[in-house]
N, C-alpha and C positions, 0 to 999 in steps of 0.2 A: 337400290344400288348406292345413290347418292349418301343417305340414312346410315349403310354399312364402313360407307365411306370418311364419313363424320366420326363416325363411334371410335373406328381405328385411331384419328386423327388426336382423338381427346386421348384416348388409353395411351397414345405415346408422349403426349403432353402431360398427364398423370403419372407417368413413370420417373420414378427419379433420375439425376442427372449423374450417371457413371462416373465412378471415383477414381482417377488416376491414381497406379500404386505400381512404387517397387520396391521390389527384395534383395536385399545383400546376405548371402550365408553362407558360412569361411570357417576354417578351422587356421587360427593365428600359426603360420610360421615363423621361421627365426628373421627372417627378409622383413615380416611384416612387424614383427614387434621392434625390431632393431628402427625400422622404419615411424613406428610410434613413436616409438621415445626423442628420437631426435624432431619431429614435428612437435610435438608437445613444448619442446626446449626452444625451439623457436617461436611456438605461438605464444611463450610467457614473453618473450624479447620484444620490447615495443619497437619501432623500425628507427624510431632516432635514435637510438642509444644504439641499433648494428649501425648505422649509419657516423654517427660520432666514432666509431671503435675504426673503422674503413679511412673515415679522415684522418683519425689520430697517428692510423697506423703509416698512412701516405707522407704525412707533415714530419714524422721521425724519419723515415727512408733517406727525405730529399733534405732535410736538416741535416741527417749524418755525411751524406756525399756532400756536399755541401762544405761541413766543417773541414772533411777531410782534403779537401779541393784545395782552401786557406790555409789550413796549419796542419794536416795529416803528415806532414814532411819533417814535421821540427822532433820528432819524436815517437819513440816506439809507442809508449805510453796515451798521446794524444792517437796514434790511429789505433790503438786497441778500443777507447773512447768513443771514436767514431764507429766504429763496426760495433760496436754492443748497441749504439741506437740505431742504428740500420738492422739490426736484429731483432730487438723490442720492437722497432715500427714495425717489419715481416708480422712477428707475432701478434700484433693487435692485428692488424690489417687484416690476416689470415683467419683468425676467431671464430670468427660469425662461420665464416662459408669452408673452411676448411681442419680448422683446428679441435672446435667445440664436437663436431658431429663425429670426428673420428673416436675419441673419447668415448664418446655416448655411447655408438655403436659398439664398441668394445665391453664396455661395461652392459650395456641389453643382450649381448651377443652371449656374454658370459652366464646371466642372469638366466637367460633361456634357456640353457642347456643343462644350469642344475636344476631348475624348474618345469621343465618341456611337461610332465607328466600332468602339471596344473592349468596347461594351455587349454579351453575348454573351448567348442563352436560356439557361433553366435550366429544371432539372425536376428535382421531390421526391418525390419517394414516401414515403409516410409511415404507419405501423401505428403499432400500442398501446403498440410497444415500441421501433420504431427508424425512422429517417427516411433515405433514400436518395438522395445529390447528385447529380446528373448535372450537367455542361457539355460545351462542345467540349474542352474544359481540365484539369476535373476530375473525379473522378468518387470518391464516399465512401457505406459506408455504415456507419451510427454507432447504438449502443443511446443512445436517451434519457441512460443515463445517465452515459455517456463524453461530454456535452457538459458543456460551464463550465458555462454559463447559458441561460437562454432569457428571452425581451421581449417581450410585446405591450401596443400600443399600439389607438388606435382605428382606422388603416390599415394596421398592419403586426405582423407573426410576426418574432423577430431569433433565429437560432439560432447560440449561439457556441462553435466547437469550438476555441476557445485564448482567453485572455484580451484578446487582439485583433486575430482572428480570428473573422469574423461572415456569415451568409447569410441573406438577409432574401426574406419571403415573404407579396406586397401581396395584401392581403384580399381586392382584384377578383377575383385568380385562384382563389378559395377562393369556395363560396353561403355563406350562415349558416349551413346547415347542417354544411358543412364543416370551419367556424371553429367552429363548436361544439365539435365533435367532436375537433380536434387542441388545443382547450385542453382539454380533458378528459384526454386521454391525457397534454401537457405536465405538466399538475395532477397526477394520477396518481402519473408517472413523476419528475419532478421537485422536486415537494416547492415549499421556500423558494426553490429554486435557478433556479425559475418566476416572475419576475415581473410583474406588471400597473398599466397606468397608464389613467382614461379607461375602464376599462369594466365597464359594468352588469349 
């Protein structure tokens, strides 16, 4: 018994040790690619320069009330002055988080719909250490750390295997638990090379 006891003990110490893995597999909608593009547009944006644009746009706002406070009164001329840079500040301020994405999405939104027939599935396979492409098209698989970079947002995973070159992977097709789990391994594997915008 003892003997029968041992042998089992070895045979499961001889067994390799289980590969954690999951699957993301999605046929891109209009939500998701509209959603691409405008993460991609932010993950080019390094956070000092949306941060510079947020300030610039605040320091025009209170610059223009401001002027207008002191000399808005002496003339039509000088408050038309002041409200154009109380407007330029809005519009920088606005940029980053409100202005640029609406655009994008417009322009993806468009893009999709004369394109929708070129939309194709995709499916990832993803472990600790390497992530798996499939399409009807392509097909890669890649160690975390032969990718550029990586992006998540609050809907979407962007993995880039060239500097612009990117494959993105919307959070529906992933539970929380999921999404936990592949920024963990991202985090891990990736280092700085991992970035995050939007989540807690």
């Amino acid at each position: 018994g003892q003997a029968l006891s041992n042998g089992k003990e070895r045979n499961m110490e001889e067994r390799e040790p289980v590969i954690e893995e999951l699957c993301a597999s999605y046929l891109p909608t209009r939500e998701d690619y509209c959603d691409y593009k405008t993460a991609a547009c932010h993950a080019t944006c390094r956070p000092r320069e949306a941060l510079a644009l947020r300030v610039s746009g605040i320091a025009l706002v209170l610059l223009g009330i401001l002027f207008w406070a002191l000399w808005g009164r002496t003339g039509y001329v000088q408050t038309i002055a002041d409200c154009l840079l109380v407007l330029l500040g809005v519009l920088l301020g606005s940029w980053q988080d409100a202005l640029m994405p609406y655009f994008i999405r417009r322009s993806a939104g468009a893009y999709y719909d004369a394109n929708k027939e070129r939309m194709i599935a995709k499916n990832l396979l993803f472990t600790d250490h390497t992530v798996q492409i499939k399409t009807g098209r392509y097909e890669a698989h890649l160690d975390y750390g032969l990718l550029f970079r990586a992006y998540e947002d609050k809907k979407m995973f962007l993995l880039y295997t060239g500097e612009e070159e990117s494959h993105f992977v919307p959070k529906r097709a992933l539970t929380e638990a999921q999404a936990a789990l592949l920024r963990g391994w991202l985090s891990t594997a990736m280092g700085e090379k991992f970035r995050q915008e939007g989540i807690r």
